[in-house]
C-alpha angles and dihedrals in degrees: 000000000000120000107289105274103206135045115185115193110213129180133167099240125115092277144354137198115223108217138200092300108175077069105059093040091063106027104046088078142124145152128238135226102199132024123229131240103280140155117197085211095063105104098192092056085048087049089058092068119029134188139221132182132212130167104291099353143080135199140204121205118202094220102193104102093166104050090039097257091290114175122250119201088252087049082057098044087046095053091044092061099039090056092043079059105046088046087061086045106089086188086066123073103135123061128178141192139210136175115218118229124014093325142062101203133324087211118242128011088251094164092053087050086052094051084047093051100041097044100087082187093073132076116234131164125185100253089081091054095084106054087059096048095055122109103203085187136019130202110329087152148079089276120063118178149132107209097168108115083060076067104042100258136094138244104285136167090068095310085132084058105043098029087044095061092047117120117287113332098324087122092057094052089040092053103043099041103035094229124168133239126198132208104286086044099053089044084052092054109041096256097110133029099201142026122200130175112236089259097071099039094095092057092051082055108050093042090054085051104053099045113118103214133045096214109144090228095054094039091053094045088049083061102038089054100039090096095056078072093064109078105212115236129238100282105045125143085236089068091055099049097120093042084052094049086053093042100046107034091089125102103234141040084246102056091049090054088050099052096039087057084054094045092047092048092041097051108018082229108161093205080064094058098036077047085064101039094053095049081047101054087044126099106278089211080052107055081046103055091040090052097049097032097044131058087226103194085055090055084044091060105036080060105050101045106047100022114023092216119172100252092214094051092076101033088077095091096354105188105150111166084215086076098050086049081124096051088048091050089053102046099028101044091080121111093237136038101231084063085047087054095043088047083054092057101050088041091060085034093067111027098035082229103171090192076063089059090037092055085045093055092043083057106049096045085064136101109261103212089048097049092055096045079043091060095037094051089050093049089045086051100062087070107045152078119250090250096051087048092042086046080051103051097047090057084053091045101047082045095051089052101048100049096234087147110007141000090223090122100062091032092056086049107045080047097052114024101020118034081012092209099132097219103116115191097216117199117232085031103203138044090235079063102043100098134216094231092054088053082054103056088042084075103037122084124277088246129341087267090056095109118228116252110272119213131195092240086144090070092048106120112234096249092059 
């Protein structure tokens, strides 16, 4: 059998957003060279990651509720066999995964890497370290972020590749301030492909199991009509489409309200009037910015159509980073990050923007030297393949864990997941010390017999 050619990311949460997910079932490999202490026999390390069979399908549960499904270095071993087995299994052409409890997956064990580090009583070799730091999924969920550089550490798993291909400098902003996307803004801005509320979640399961074939086309369509299976309530906004064409057509917040009050005195309609209380109750700044940032027709459409959502639920507090995409080219397309800092603050200076304070203090609350090899990493990216961004981040990474230039790692991590104190000592402790030459070594090998990280691109199939 040819490499699996889908990979569909489930958790029981309000919602969830399915992303591109041929990419992440070929490209979230690799290969280990050591494996970790583990007995068959153990039930609690088999309960950790479960299994479940369907026609011509197969999925894994990550089965750690309490610690957010975060992936210790056996749940790896054990996925990576399970997915070596199903590859040689031509019955097999569909796998999914799913995270029990609120969350998917909260990406690598990193407190459990910190214990190994720190206990000077246990025996470690690094050749443990990456298996810990694998993410064998990121961020087929509501919640998309890379919060890395708040613990020392940089956007691994392929983020300098995908972040580095989003729209304008994004990635850049994502990267560097950790900040979070949901659902709609993921679809707006190419991450995900689908967006589907809890409820529905078993049905787009069960119609991906129980498909018979694991052609790309089919499996997309499955996806893509899935939602033609949901009838909409009463009070759907899709029932409201021409009300809404009439509503929102308008250039400016105060026409909208305008025509909604005649709409509503015109029809009685109460959507009309939740439609008001609810633009009303919402961030005037907000509505603004949306209006002007946003084509709002388009992100009516892309919506409806592939998720149904209701167009009112995300306008209360509406503060997508997608609308300020402007505001991120011209602060983050700088080549440091001191001048992307120094763009940030007259920004804020003159518009009063408090998202602009908010990304400062994101920023300075980071680790330094992070946030350079971070930049650096996104900008290196750009140019290159996954497997050449996938070789680089592993040599980041093996360098961040063994404190060769700076126990930021361990430190991030003791701050914001351990003492949870949140007061990081960062070393070096500003961005005017942190040198060019310690960014470089952060990319170059351990030592020149540390092998280069070795990926399966022969078994990539052609249309990946």
């Amino acid at each position: 059998m040819q490499s699996l050619k889908a990979l569909v990311g489930l958790r029981s949460r309000s919602s969830c957003s399915f992303q591109r997910s041929r990419f992440l079932s070929h490209h979230y490999q690799r290969p280990f060279s050591a494996q970790p202490n583990y007995n068959p026999q153990n039930d609690d390390l088999e309960d950790q990651v479960l299994v479940q069979g369907r026609a011509k399908s197969r999925a894994s549960i990550l089965n750690r509720p309490s610690a957010l499904n975060a992936l210790t270095t056996s749940m790896v071993a054990r996925l990576k066999r399970l997915y070596e087995s199903w590859e040689e299994n031509s019955n097999i052409g569909i796998v999914l995964m799913k995270g029990s409890g609120r969350a998917f997956c909260s990406g690598a064990d990193v407190v459990t890497l910190y214990q190994l580090i720190n206990d000077e009583e246990k025996n470690t070799d690094s050749g443990h370290m990456p298996h810990c730091l694998t993410r064998m999924s990121v961020a087929l969920t509501m919640v998309f972020a890379n919060p890395e550089t708040q613990m020392g550490f940089h956007p691994d798993a392929g983020a300098s590749y995908y972040l580095s291909r989003l729209p304008g400098y994004l990635g850049e902003y994502l990267a560097l301030t950790g900040d979070k996307l949901n659902g709609v803004e993921m679809i707006a801005c190419g991450l995900a492909t689908h967006y589907s509320l809890n409820a529905r979640l078993a049905w787009v399961e069960e119609r991906v199991g129980k498909l018979i074939t694991d052609e790309p086309s089919v499996i997309e369509t499955a996806l893509a009509q899935y939602g033609d299976l949901v009838y909409p309530d009463r009070g759907s906004v899709l029932h409201k489409i021409d009300t809404v064409d009439r509503c929102f057509c308008h250039d400016t917040v105060e026409e909208i309200i305008d025509a909604l009050e005649k709409e509503a005195a015109e029809s009685y309609d109460e959507w009309c009037k939740t439609a008001l209380k609810k633009l009303r109750e919402a961030s005037p700044l907000s509505l603004k910015i949306t209006l002007q940032s946003v084509d709002f027709k388009l992100l009516i459409n892309v919506l409806l159509v592939n998720t149904g959502f209701p167009l009112m639920g995300f306008l209360n507090g509406f503060q997508m980073t997608f609308v300020r995409i402007d505001t991120v080219d011209r602060c983050f397309c700088h080549d440091t990050v001191e001048e992307i800092i120094d763009a940030l603050e007259k920004e804020a200076a003159e518009s009063y923007d408090e998202w602009c304070k908010t990304a400062l203090k994101k920023l300075r609350e980071a680790s330094p030297l992070s946030l350079k090899i971070t930049l650096q990493s996104i900008r290196e990216g750009r140019f290159q393949t996954l497997d050449q961004c996938l070789a680089r981040e592993y040599r980041i990474s093996l360098n961040g864990v063994s404190k060769r230039v700076s126990n930021d790692f361990c430190e991030g991590v003791r701050a914001r997941l351990v003492d949870k104190d949140f007061a990081p000592k960062w070393d070096p402790p500003s961005l005017a010390d942190v040198s060019k030459d310690m960014v470089d070594c952060c990319f170059s090998r351990l030592d020149e017999f540390e092998p280069e990280l070795q990926l399966p691109t022969a078994l990539r199939e052609p249309h990946m």
